[in-house]
VEXDO-928150 format. One record per residue (C-alpha): residue number from 1; x, y, z. Coordinates in Angstrom, 2 decimals. Each point is the difference from the previous one (the first is absolute). Example, Ala and Ser with C-alpha at 12.3 -4.5 7.8 and 13.67 -1.06 7.14 Angstrom:
BEGIN
   k       X       Y       Z
   1   12.30   -4.50    7.80
   2    1.37    3.44   -0.66
//
This chain:
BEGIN
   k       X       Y       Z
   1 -291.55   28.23   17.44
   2    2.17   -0.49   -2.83
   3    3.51    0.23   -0.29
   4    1.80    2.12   -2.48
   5    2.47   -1.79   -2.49
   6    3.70    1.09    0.46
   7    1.28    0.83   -3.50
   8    2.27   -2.58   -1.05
   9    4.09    1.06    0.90
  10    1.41    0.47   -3.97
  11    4.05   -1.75    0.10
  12    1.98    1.39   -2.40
  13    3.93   -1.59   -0.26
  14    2.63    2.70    1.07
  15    1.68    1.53   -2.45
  16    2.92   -0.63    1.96
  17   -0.04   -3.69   -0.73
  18   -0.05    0.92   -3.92
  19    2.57    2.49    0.30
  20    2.16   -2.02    2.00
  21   -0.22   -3.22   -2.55
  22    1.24    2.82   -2.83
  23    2.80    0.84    2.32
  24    1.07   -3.22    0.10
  25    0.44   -0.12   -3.67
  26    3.22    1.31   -1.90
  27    0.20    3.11   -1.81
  28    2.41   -0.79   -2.62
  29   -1.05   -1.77   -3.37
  30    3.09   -2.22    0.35
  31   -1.03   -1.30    3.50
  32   -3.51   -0.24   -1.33
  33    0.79   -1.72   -3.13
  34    2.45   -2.32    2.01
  35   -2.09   -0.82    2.48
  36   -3.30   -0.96   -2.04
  37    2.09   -2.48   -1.54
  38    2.22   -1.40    2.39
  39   -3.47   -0.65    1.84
  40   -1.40   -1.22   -2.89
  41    3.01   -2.17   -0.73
  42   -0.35   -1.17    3.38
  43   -3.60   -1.03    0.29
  44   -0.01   -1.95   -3.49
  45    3.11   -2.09    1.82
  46   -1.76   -0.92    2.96
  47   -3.24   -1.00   -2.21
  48    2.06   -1.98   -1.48
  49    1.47   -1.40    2.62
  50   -3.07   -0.72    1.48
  51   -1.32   -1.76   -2.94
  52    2.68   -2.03   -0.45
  53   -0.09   -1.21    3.77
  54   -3.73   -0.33   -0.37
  55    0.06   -2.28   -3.02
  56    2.98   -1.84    1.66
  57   -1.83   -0.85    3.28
  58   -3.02   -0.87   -2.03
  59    2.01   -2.89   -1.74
  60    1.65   -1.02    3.04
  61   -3.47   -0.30    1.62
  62   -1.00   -2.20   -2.44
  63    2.97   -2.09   -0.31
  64   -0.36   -0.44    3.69
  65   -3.52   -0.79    0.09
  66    0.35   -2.48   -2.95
  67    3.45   -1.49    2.06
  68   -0.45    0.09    3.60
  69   -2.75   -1.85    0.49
  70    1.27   -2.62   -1.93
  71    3.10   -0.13    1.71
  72   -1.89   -0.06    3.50
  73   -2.01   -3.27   -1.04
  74    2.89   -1.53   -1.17
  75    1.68    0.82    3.45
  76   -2.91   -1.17    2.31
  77    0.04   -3.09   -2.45
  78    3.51   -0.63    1.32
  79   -0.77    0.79    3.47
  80   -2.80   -2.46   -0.15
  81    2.07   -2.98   -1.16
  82    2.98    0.28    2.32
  83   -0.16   -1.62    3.54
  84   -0.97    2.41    2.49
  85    3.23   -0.10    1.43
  86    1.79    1.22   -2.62
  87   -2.26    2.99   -1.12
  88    1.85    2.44    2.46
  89    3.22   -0.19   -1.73
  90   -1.95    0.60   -3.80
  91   -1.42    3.25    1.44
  92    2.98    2.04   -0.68
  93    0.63   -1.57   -3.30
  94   -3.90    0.62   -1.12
  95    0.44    3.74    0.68
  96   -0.54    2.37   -2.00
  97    0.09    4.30   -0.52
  98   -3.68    0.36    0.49
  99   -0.80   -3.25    1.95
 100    0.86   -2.64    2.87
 101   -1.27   -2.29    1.72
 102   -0.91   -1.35    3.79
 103   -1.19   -3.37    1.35
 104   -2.49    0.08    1.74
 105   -2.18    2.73    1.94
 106   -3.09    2.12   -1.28
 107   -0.61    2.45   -2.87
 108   -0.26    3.83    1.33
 109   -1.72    2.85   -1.22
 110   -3.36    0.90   -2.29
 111   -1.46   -1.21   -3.05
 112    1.95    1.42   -3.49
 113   -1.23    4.09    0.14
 114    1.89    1.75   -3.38
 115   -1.03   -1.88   -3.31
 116    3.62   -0.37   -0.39
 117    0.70   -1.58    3.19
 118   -3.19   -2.69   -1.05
 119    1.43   -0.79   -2.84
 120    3.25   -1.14    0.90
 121   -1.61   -2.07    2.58
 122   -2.24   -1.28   -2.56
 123    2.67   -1.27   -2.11
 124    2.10   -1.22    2.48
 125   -3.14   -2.15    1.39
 126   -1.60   -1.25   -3.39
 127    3.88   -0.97   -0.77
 128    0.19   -2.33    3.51
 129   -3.00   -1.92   -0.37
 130   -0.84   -2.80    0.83
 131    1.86    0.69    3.73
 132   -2.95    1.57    1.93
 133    0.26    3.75    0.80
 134   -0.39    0.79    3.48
 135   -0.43    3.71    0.08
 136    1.68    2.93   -1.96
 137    0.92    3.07    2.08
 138    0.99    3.23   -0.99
 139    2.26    1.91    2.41
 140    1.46    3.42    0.37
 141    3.68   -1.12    0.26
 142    1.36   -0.32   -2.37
 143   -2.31    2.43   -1.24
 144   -2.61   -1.96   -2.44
 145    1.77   -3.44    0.93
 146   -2.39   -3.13   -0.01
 147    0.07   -2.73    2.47
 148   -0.92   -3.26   -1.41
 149   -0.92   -3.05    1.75
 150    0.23   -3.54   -1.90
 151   -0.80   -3.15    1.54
 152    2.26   -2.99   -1.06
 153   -0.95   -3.53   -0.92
 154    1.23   -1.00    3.58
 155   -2.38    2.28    1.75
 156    2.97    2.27    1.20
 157   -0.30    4.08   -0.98
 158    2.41    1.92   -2.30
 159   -0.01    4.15    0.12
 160    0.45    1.59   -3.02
 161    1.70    3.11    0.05
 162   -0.35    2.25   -2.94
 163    0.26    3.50   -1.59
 164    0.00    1.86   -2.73
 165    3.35    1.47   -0.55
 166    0.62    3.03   -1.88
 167    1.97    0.87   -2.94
 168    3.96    0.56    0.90
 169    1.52    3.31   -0.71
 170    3.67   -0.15    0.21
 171    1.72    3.19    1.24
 172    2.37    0.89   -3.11
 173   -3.90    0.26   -1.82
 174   -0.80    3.52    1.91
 175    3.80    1.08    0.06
 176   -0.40   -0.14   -4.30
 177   -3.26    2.10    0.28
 178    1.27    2.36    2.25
 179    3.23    0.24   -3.08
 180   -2.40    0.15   -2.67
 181   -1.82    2.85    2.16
 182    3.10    2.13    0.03
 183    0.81   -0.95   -3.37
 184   -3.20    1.61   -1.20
 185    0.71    2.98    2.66
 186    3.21    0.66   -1.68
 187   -1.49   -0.17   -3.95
 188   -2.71    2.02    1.09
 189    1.65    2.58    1.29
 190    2.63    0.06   -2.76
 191   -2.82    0.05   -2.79
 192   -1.95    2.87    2.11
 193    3.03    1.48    0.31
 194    0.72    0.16   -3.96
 195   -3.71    1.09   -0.57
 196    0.71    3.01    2.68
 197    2.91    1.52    0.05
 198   -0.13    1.69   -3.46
 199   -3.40    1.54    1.54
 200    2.15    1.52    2.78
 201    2.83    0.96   -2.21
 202   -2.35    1.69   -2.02
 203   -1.83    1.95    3.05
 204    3.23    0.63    0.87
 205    1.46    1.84   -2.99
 206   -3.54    1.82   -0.03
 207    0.51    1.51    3.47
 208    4.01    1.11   -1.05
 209   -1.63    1.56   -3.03
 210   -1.95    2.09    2.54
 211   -0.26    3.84   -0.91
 212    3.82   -0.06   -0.67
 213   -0.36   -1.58   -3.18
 214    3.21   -1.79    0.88
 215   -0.83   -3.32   -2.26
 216    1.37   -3.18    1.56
 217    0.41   -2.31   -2.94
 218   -1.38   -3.77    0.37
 219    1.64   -2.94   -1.32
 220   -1.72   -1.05   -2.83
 221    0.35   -3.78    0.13
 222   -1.67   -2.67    1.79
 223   -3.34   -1.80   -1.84
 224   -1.41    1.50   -3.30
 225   -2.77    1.85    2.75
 226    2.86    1.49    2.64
 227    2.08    1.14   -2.76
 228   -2.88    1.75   -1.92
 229   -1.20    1.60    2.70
 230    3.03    1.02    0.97
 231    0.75    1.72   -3.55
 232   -3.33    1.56    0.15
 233    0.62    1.45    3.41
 234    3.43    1.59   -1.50
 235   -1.29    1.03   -2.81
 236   -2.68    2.01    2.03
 237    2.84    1.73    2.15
 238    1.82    0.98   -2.79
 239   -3.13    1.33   -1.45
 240   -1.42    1.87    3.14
 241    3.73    1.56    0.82
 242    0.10    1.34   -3.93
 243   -3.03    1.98    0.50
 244    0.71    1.30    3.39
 245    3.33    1.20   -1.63
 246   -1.94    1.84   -3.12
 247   -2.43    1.10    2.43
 248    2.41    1.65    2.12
 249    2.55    1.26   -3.28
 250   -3.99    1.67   -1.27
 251    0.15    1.90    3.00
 252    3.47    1.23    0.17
 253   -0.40    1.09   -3.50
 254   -3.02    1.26    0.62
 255    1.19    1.95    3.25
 256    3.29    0.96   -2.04
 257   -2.04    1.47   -2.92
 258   -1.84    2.16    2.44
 259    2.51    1.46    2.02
 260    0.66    2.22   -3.06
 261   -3.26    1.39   -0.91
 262   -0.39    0.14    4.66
 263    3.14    2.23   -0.29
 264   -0.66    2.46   -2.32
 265   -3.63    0.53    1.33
 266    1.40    0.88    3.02
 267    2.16    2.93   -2.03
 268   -2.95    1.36   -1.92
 269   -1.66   -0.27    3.63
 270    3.02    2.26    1.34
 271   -1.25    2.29   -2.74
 272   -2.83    0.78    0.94
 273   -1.44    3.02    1.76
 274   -3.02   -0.74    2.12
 275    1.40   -1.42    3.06
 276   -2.90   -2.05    1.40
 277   -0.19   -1.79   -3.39
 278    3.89   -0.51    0.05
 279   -0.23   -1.70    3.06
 280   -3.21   -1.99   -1.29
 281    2.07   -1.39   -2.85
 282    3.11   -0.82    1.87
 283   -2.29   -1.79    2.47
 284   -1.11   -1.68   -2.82
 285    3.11   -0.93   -1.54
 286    1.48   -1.09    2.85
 287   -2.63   -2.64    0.82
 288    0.04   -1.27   -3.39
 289    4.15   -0.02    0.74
 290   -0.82   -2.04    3.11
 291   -2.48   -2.57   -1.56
 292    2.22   -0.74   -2.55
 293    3.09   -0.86    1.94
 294   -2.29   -1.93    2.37
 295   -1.81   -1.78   -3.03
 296    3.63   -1.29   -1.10
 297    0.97   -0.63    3.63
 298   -3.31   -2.49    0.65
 299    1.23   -1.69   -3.74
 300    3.10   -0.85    1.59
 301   -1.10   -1.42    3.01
 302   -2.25   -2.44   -1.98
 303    2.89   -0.84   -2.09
 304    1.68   -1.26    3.06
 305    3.04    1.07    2.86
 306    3.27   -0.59   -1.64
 307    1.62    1.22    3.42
 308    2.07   -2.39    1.42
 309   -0.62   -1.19    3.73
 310    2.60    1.95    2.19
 311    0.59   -0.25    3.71
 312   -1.03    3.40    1.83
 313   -0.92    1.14    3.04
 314   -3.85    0.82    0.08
 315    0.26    2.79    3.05
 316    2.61    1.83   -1.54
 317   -1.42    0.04   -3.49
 318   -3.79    1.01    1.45
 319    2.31    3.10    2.36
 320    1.18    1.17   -3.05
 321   -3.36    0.54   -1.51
 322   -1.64    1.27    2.92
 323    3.01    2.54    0.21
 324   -0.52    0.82   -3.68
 325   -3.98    1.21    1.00
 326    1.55    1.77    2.99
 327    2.07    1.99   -2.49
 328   -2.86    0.50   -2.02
 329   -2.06    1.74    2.82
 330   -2.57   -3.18    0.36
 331    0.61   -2.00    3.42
 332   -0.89   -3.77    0.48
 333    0.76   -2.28    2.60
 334    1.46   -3.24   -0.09
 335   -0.61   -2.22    3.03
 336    1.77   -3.70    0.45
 337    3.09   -1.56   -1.92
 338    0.59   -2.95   -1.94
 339    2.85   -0.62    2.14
 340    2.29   -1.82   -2.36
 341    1.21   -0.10   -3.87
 342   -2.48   -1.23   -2.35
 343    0.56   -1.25   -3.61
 344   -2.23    1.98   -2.61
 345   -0.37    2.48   -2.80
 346    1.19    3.10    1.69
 347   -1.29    2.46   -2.68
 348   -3.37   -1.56   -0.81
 349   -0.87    0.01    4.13
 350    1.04    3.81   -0.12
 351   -2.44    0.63   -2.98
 352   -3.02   -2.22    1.78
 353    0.73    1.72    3.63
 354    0.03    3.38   -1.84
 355   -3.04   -0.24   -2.22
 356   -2.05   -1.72    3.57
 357    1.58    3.42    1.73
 358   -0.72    2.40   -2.89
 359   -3.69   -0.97   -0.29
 360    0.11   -0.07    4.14
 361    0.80    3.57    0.17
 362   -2.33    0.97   -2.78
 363   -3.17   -0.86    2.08
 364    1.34    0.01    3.55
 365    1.46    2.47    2.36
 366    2.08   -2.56    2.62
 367    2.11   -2.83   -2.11
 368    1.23   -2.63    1.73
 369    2.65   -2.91   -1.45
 370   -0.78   -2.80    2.39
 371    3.24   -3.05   -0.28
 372   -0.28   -3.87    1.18
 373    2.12   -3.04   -0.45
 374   -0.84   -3.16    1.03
 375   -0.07   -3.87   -1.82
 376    1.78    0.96   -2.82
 377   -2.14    2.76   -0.89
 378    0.49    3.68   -0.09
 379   -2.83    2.28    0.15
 380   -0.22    3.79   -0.73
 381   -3.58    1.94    1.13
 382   -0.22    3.20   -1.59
 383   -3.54    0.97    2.02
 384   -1.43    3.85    0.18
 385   -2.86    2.08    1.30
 386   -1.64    1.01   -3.10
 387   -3.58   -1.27   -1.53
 388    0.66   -3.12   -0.72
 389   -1.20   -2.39   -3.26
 390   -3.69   -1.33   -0.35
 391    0.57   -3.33    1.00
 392   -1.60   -1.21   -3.70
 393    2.96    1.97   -1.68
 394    2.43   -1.53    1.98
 395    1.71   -2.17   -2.63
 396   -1.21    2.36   -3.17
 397    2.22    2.41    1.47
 398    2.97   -2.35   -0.93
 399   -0.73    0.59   -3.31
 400    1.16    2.11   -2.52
 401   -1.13    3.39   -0.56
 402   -2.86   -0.88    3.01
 403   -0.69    3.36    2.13
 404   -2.39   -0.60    2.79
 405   -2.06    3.91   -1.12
 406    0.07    0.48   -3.27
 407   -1.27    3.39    1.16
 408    4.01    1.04    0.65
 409    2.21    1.54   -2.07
 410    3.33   -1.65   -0.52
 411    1.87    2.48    2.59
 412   -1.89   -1.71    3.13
 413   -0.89   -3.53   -2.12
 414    3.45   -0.79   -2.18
 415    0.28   -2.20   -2.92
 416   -1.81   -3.04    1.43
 417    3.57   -1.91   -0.05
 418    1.69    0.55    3.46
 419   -2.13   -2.84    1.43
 420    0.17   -2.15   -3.14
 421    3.97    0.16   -0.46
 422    0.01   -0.71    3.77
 423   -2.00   -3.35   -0.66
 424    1.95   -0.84   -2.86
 425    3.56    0.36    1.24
 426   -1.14   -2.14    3.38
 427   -1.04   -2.61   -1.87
 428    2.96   -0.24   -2.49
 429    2.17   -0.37    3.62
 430   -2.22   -2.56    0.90
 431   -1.51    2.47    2.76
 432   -4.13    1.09    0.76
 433   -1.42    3.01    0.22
 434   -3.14    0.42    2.01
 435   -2.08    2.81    0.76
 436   -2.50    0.29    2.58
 437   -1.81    2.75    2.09
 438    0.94    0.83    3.62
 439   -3.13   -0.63    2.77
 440    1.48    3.69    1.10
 441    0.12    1.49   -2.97
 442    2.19   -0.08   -2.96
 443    1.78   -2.69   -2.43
 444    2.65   -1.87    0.41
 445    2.25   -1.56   -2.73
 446    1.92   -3.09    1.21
 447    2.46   -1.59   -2.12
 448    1.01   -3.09    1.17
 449    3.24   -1.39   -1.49
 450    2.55   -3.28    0.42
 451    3.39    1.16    1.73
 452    1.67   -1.98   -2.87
 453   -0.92    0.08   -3.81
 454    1.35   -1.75   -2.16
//
């Protein structure tokens, strides 16, 4: 009876383990940039080091293995030819760093293991012949030390105690690299720091610019690069704000110019004497009145909010406008405050609330004007009951001169602008504008703003 095969388990690394390793690294380009070299820097110091130390403790190894043997012989040599009694008191003087020696006893440890550790007792053994070698040991303290044992001309025993000493390091050695670390820390991050900050100054002046069109000037000095592109970025502002300004002065004229010919059509219209076809053309002209002061209104807004950032109170201002719809036979509700003064651009948050409330009541029977305030934020819901948006058209509708139906006329559709002056006066006060459907039913229009512009 054979036994099936289990198909073999397939491992795949968690993602979390990549994810977390790009976590770990910085965001920035300067801490990037700084960090690749100081790293860098850092590594190449150590190889160094490491070389050097290498290459030093090979030429210490071989001064000691030419050296110390001799020196050995020449010390058992003296041993040998003093009277025994007065060996004991040479021991001390015969010592040495890396090696003593005892009268008397027996050799411990194994036979030589490392090819280092058999050639120093080579050396030191070819260098003390002709006194016959006992044994050679090997022991594990000190670690790699050799035990020698040499018989003198007197038949009495002499331990050798040797060892291969390493290089010395003294202290102020890893105190300078540690300075020279921190010295090439400190360049580093100076250099990266010349290298970067134009880049943010640069990003910076391009978010100011912003749909304002507020140009924030750089300085145009620094290296032949920095100060080019600096001049180049300048010269772009200069040129983007002079055609926003001839844009908009095309359409004022234009809007100007037609105000005339607007006006007396609507005479003649007065004139004439069919009544449904009067109040065709009048319809007519006065959506063609409408689109053009909204076409000049959207041309301002992209040339940018010259109101200045005042100090108001949010729930009085949005009372007011809600009274003014009372008034006007159209109820909505407002529900929540902001609770205290906010800093902002009174008149441009009365046009966004009212264009989010006009196109609200348009498509929806029960308006609501939903308030909250919390982390520095303010946020204003306008939310209704009515269709809603396809959820593809979303963002199109934010657009100029974008009706979700084409299929309506421009009494139930408008210009196409509410939505898209909206957009553009929350973004010139540094504010978002977000639509997005209602699970019961409906849209709702957040705009979500700082309590303090600047």
């Amino acid at each position: 009876m054979s036994t099936p095969l289990a198909s073999p388990a397939v491992v795949n690394p968690p993602a979390s383990t990549a994810g977390g390793l790009r976590r770990l690294v910085p965001r920035s380009l300067f801490s990037r940039v700084t960090l690749i070299i100081v790293v860098g820097l850092a590594i190449a110091q150590l190889l160094t080091f490491a070389a050097i130390r290498y290459e030093r403790d090979m030429a210490m190894r071989e001064l000691m293995m030419i050296g110390i043997e001799r020196d050995i012989a020449s010390s058992v040599a003296i041993l040998d030819r003093l009277p025994a009694a007065e060996r004991p008191a040479w021991l001390e003087k015969l010592e040495r760093r890396n090696y003593r020696f005892v009268l008397g006893g027996m050799a411990e440890g194994v036979a030589p293991q490392s090819l280092l550790s058999q050639q120093f007792a080579t050396a030191i053994v070819d260098a003390m012949r002709p006194f016959e070698i006992v044994k050679v040991g090997q022991v594990a303290r000190p670690p790699e030390g050799l035990q020698i044992q040499v018989r003198l001309h007197d038949g009495s025993s002499v331990v050798v105690h040797a060892m291969r000493v390493g290089m010395p390091v003294s202290s102020w050695v890893m105190w300078v690299l540690v300075i020279q670390l921190l010295v090439l820390a400190v360049c580093a991050w100076f250099a990266v720091r010349l290298v970067t900050r134009p880049l943010a100054e640069l990003a910076a002046a391009a978010d100011d610019l912003g749909p304002d069109l507020k140009p924030q000037k750089l300085a145009e000095e620094g290296p032949t690069e920095v100060a080019h592109a600096a001049r180049a970025f300048n010269a772009m502002q200069q040129r983007i704000g002079g055609y926003m300004s001839e844009r908009v002065e095309i359409l004022a004229a234009i809007s100007h110019d037609l105000q005339t010919p607007i006006t007396r059509m609507r005479l003649r219209t007065e004139m004439m004497d069919d009544e449904h076809d009067r109040t065709k053309f009048r319809q007519d002209l006065d959506a063609m009145n409408s689109l053009v002061r909204e076409g000049v209104t959207y041309a301002r807004t992209l040339h940018g909010a010259t109101e200045p950032p005042l100090r108001m109170d949010a729930d009085a201002l949005l009372e007011s406008m809600l009274a003014d719809y009372e008034d006007a036979g159209k109820t909505v509700h407002l529900e929540g405050k902001a609770g205290t003064p906010i800093v902002g651009r009174p008149n441009a948050m009365r046009r966004i609330v009212m264009n989010l409330i006009d196109n609200a009541l348009i498509f929806g029977s029960d308006v609501r004007v939903r308030v909250q305030a919390g982390d520095g934020q303010l946020a204003i819901a306008v939310v209704d009951n009515g269709p809603g948006i396809p959820p593809d058209e979303l963002d199109a509708v934010l657009k100029p001169f974008y009706r979700v139906e084409s299929s309506r006329n421009r009494s139930t559709g408008g210009t196409g602008l509410g939505l898209a002056i909206a957009h553009q006066l929350a973004m010139a006060m540094g504010a978002e504008l977000k639509l997005q459907n209602r699970p019961e039913g409906g849209l709702e229009a957040r705009l979500t703003m700082p309590t303090r512009i600047t």
